[in-house]
TITORSE-633500 format. One record per residue: residue number from 1; x, z, y of N, C-alpha, C in turn. Coordinates in Angstrom, 2 decimals. Layout:
N
ATOM   pos       n_X       n_Z       n_Y      ca_X      ca_Z      ca_Y       c_X       c_Z       c_Y
ATOM   NUM         X         Z         Y         X         Z         Y         X         Z         Y
...
This chain:
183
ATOM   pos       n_X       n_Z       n_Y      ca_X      ca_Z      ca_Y       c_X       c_Z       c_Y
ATOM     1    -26.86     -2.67      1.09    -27.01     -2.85      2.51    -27.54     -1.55      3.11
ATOM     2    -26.93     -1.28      4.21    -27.56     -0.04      5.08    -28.13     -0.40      6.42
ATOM     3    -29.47      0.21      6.76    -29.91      0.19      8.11    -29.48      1.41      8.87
ATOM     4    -28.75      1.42      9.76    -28.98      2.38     10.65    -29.62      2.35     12.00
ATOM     5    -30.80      3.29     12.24    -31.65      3.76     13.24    -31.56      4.75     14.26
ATOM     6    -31.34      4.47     15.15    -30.49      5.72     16.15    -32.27      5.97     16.51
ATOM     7    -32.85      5.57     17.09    -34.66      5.86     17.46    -35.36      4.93     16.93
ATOM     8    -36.47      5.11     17.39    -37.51      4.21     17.15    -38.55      5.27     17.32
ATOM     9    -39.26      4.83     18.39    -40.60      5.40     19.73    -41.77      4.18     19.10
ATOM    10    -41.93      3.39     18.43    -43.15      2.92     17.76    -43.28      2.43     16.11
ATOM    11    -44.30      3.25     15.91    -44.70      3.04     14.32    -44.79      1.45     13.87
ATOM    12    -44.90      0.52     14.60    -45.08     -0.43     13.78    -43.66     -1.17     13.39
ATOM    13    -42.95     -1.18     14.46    -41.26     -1.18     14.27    -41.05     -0.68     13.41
ATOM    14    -41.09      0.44     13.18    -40.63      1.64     11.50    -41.22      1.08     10.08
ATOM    15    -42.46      0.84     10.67    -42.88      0.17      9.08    -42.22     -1.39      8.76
ATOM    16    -41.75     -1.73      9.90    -41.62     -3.24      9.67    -39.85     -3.34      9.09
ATOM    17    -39.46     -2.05      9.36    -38.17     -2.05      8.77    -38.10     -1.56      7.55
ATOM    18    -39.15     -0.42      7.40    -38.99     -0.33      5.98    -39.51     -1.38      5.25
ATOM    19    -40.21     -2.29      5.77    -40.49     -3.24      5.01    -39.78     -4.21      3.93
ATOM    20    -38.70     -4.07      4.38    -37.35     -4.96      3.98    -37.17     -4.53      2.83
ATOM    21    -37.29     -3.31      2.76    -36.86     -2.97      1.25    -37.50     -3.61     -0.04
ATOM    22    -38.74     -4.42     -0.06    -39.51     -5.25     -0.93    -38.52     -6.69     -0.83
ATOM    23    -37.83     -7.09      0.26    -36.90     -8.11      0.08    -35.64     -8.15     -0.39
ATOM    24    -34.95     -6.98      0.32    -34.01     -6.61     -0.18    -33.55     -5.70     -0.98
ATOM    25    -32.54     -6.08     -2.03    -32.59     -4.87     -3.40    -31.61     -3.71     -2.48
ATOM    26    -31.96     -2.48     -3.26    -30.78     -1.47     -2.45    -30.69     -1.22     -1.10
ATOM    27    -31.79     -1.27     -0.16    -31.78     -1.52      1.14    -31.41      0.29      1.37
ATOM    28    -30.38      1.04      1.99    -30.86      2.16      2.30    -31.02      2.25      3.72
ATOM    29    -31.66      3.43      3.96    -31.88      3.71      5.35    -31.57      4.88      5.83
ATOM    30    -30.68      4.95      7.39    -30.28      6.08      8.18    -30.64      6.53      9.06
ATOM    31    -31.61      7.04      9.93    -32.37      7.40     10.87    -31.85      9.02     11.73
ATOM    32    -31.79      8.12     12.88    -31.38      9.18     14.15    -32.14     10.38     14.19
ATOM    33    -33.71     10.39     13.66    -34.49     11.52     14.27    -35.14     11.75     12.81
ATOM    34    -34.96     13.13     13.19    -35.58     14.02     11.93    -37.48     13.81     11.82
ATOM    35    -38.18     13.55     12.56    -39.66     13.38     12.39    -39.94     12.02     11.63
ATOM    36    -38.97     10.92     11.24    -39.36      9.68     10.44    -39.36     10.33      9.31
ATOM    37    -40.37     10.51      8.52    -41.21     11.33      7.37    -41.07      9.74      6.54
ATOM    38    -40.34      9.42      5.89    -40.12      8.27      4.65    -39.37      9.03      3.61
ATOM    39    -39.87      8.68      2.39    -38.50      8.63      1.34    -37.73      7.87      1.38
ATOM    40    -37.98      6.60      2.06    -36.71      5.91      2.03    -35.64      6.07      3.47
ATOM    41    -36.25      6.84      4.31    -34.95      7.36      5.10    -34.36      8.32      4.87
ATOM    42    -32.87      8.87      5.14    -32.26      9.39      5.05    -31.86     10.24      6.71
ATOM    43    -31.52     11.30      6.87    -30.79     11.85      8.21    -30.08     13.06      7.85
ATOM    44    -28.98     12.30      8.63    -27.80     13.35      8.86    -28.24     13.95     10.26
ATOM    45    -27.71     15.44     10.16    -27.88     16.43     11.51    -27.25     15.73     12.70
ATOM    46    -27.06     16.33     13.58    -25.99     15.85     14.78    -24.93     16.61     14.21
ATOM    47    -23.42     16.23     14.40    -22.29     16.72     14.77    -22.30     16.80     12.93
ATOM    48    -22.65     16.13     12.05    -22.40     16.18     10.85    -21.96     15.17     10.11
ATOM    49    -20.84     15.16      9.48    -20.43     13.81      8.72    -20.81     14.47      7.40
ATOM    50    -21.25     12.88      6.91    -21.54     12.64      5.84    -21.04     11.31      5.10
ATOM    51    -21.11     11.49      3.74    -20.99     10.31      2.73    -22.10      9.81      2.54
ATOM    52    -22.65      8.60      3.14    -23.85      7.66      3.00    -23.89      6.38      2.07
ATOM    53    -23.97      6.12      1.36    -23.57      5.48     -0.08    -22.25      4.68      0.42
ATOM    54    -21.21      5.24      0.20    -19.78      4.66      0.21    -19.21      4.63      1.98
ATOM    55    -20.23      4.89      2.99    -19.66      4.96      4.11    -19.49      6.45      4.78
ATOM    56    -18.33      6.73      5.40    -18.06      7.78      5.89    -19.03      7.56      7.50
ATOM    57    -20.17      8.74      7.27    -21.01      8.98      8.93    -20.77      9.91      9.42
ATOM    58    -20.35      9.77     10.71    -20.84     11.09     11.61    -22.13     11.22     12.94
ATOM    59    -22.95     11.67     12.36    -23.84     11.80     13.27    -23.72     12.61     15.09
ATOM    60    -23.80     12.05     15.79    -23.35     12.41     17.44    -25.06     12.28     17.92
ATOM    61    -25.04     13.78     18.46    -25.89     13.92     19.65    -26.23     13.15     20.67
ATOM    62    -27.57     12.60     21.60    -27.38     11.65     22.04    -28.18     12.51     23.42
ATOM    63    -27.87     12.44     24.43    -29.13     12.81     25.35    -30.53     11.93     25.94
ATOM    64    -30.69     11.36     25.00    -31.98     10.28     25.20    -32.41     10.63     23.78
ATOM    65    -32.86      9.73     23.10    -33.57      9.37     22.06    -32.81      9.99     20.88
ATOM    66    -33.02     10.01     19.95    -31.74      9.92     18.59    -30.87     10.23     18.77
ATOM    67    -29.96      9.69     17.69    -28.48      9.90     17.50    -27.55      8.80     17.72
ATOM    68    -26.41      8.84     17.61    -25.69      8.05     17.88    -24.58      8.14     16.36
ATOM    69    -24.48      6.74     16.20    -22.91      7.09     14.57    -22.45      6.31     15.07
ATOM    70    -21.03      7.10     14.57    -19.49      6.27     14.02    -19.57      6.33     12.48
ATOM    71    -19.52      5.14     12.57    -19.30      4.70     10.91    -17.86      4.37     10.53
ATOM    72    -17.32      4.81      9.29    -16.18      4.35      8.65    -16.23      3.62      7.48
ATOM    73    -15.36      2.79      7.61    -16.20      1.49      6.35    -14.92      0.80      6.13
ATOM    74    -14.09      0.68      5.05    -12.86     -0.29      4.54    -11.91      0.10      5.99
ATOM    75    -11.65      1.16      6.29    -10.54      1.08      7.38    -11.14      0.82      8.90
ATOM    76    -12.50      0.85      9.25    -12.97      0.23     10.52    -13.63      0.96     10.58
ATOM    77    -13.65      1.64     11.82    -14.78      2.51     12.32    -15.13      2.21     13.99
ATOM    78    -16.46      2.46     13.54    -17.32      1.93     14.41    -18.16      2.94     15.79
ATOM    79    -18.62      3.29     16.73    -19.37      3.95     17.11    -20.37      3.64     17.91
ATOM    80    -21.74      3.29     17.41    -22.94      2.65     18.06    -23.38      4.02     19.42
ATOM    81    -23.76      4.67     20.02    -23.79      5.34     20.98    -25.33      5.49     21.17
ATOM    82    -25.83      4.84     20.45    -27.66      4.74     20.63    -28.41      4.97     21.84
ATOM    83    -28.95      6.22     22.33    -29.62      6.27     23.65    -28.48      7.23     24.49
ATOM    84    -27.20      7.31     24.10    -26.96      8.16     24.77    -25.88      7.89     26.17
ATOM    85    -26.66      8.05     27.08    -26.19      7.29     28.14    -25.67      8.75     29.65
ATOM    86    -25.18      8.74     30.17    -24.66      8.57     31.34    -24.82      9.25     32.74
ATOM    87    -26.25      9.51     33.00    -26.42      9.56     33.90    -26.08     10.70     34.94
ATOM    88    -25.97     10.78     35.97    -26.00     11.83     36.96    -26.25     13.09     36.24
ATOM    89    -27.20     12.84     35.83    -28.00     14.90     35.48    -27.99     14.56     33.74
ATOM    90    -27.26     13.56     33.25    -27.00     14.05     31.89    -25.39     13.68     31.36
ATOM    91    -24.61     13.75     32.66    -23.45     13.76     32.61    -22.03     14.50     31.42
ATOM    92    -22.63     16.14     31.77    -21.95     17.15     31.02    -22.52     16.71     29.28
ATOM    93    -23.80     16.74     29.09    -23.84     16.37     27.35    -23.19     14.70     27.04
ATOM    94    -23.11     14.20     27.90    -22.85     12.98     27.60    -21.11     12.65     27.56
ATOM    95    -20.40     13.53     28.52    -18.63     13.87     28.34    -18.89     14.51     27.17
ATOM    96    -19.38     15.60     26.83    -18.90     16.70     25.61    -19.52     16.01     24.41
ATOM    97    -20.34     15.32     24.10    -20.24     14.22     22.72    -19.16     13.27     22.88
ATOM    98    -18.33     12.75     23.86    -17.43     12.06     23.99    -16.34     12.37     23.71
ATOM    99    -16.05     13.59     23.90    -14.83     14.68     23.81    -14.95     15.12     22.29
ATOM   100    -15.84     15.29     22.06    -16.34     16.08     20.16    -15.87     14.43     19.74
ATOM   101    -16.61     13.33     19.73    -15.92     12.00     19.02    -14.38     11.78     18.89
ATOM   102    -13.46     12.01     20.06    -12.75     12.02     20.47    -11.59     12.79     18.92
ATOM   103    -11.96     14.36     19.07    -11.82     14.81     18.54    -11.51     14.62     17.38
ATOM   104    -12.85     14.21     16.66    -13.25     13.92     15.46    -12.65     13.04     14.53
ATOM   105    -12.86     12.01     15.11    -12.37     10.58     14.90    -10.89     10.16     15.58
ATOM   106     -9.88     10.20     15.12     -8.23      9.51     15.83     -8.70      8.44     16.37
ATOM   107     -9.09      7.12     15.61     -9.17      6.21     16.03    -10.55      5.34     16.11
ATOM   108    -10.98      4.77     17.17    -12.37      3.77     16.80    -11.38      2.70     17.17
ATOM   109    -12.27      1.69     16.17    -12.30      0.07     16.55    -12.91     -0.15     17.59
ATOM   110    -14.60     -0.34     17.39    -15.15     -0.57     17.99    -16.50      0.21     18.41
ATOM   111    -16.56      0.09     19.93    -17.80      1.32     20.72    -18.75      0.11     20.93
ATOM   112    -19.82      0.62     21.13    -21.04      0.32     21.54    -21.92      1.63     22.13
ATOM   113    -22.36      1.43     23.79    -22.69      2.37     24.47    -23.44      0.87     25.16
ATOM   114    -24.47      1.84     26.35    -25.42      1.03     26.92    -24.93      1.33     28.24
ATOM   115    -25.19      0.23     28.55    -24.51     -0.20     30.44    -26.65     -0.89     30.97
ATOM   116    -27.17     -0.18     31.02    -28.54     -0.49     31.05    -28.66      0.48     32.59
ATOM   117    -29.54     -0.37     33.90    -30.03      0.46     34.76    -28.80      1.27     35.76
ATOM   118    -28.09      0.11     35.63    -26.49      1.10     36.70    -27.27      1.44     37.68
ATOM   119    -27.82      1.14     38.42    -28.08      1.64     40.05    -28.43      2.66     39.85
ATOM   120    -29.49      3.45     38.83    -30.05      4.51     38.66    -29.24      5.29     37.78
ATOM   121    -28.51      4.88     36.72    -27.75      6.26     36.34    -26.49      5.78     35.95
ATOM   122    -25.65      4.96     36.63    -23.77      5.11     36.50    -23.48      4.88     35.02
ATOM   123    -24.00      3.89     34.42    -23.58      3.77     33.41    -22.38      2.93     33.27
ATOM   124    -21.72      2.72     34.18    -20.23      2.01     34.13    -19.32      3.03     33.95
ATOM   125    -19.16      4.07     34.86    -18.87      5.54     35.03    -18.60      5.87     33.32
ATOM   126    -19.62      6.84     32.38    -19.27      6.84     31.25    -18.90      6.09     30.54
ATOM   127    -19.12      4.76     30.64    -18.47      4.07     29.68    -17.11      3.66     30.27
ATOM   128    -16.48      3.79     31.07    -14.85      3.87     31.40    -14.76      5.29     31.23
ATOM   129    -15.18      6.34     31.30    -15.31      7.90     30.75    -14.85      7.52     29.23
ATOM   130    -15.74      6.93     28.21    -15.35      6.65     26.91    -14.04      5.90     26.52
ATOM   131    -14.00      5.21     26.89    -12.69      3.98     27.15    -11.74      5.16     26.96
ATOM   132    -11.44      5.28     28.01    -10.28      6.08     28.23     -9.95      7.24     26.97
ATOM   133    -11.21      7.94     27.09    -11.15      8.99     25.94    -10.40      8.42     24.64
ATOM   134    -11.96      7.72     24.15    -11.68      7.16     22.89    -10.51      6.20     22.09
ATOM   135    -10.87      4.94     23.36     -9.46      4.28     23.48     -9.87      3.22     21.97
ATOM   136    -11.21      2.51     22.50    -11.18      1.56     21.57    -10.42      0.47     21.45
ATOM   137    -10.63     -0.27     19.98     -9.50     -1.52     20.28    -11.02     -2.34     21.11
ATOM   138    -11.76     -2.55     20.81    -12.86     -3.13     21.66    -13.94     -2.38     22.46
ATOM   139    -14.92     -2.72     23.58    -15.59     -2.14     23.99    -17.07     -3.35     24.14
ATOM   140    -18.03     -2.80     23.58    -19.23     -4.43     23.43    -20.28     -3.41     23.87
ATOM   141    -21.43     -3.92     24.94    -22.26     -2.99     25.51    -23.78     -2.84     24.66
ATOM   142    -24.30     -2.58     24.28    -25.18     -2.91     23.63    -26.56     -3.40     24.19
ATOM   143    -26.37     -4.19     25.52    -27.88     -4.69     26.05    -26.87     -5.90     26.91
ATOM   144    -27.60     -6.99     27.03    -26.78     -8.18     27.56    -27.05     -7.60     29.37
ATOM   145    -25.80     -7.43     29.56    -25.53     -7.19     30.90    -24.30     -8.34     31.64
ATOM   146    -24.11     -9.26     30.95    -22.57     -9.26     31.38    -23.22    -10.75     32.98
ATOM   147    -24.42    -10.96     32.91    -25.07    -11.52     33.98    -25.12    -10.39     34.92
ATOM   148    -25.34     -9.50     35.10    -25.76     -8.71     35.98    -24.69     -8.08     37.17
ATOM   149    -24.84     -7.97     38.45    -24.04     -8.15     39.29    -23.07     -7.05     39.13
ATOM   150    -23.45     -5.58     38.35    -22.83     -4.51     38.62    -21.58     -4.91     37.43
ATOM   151    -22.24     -6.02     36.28    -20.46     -6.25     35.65    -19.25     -6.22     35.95
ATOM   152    -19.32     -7.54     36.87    -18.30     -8.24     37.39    -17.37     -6.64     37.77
ATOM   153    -17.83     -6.01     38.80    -17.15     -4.66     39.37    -16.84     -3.73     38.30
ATOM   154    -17.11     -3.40     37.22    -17.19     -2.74     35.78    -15.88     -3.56     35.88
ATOM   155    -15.47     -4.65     35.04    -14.63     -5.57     34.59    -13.43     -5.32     35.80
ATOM   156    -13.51     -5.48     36.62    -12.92     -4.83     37.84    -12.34     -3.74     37.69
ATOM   157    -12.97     -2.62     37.69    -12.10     -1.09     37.29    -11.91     -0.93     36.24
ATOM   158    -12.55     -1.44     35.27    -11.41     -1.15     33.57    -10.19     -1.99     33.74
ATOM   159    -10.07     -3.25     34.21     -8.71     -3.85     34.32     -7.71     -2.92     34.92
ATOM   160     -7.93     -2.61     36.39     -7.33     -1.57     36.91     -6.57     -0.27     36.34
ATOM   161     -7.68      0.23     34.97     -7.04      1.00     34.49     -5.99      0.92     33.19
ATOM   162     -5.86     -0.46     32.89     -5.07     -1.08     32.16     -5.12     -0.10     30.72
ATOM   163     -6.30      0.01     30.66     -6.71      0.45     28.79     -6.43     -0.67     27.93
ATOM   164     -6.34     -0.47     26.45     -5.92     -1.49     25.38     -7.11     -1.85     24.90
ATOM   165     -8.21     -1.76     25.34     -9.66     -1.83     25.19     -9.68     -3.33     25.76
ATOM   166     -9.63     -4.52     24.50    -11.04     -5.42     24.60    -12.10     -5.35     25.08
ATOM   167    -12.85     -5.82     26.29    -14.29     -5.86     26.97    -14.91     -7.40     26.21
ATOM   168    -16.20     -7.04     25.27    -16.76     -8.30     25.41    -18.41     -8.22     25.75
ATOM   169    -18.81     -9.07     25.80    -20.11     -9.23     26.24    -20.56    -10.32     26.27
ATOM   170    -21.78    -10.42     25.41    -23.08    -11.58     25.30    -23.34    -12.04     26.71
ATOM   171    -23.07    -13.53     27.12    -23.51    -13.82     28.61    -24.81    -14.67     27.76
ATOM   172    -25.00    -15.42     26.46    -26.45    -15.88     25.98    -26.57    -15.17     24.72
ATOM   173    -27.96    -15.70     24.92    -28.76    -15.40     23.13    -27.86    -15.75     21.89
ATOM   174    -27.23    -15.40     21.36    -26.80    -16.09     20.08    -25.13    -15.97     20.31
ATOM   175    -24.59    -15.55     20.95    -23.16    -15.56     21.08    -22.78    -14.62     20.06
ATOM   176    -21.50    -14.90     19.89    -20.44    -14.65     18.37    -19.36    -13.73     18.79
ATOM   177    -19.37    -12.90     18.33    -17.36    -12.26     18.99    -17.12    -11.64     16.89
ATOM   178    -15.76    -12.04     16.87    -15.43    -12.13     15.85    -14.09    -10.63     15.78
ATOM   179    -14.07     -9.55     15.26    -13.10     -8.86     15.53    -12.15     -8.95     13.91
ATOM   180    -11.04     -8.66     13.66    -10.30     -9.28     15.47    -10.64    -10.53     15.87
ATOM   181    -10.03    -10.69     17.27    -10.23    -11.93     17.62     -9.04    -12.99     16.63
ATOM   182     -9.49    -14.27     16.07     -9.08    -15.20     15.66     -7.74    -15.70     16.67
ATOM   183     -6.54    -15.41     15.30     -5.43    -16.38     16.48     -5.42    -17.56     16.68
């Protein structure tokens, strides 16, 4: 089993994950930021792929916190986006890790980026910025937004742009999305 950690801003969170490793056999660990001082974490640079016990990583720059990975795993690759979001005045680093993924990677399955705080920094904006780029088969936000009024209008202009991008989103606690979707 692998953890991957794009941040983590409090020590007791960190210990409580390494904790796992007394439960679980083989637990390894991947961490966004170079200052988590463990032997049992591991970090890749930014803009560096690596072989992480049997999974292909590439570590992506994030302009917030950490890092962000695309993982490759049995044919599926993934890209969690961690803190790296969007905004007005972090626009340009936030296209040019999009464009370097782009690059990098032919194809993602599935993105995960944060749609957190639209009014203040346009996070609908990059993430139809990504869409388009990347051109996932899915797009899942990583903070339950799909209540929040600025969705509905999100859902609105990605239709418009008639991408092959799946939109899903947690409207409760505990919801399931199964990829692919089940015929």
């Amino acid at each position: 089993m692998s953890v991957f950690s794009t941040f983590i801003r409090n020590q007791a969170h960190l210990d409580r994950i390494f904790s796992w490793k007394s439960s679980l056999a083989g637990i390894r660990y991947l961490v966004g930021e170079e200052n988590v001082k463990s032997a049992l974490a591991e970090h890749i640079p930014p803009r560096r792929r690596s072989r992480f016990h049997g999974l292909d990583v590439l570590a992506v720059t994030t302009n917030g916190f950490g890092q962000g990975f695309a993982v490759t795993v049995d044919g599926l690759t993934i890209f969690f986006g961690g803190d790296h979001q969007s905004g007005r005045h972090a626009w340009d680093t936030f296209a040019r890790e999009i464009d370097y993924l782009a690059e990098a990677i032919p194809h993602i399955d599935l993105v995960f980026l944060q749609m957190m705080f639209e009014e203040e920094m346009q996070s609908s904006r990059g993430v139809l910025y990504a869409m388009e780029t990347l051109r996932p088969a899915w797009f899942i936000p990583n903070s339950a937004v799909a209540r929040e009024p600025f969705f509905k209008r999100f859902l609105e202009k990605a239709a418009a742009l008639r991408l092959p991008t799946r939109i899903r989103c947690a409207e409760n606690r505990g919801d399931l999305f199964f990829y692919p979707d089940p015929d």
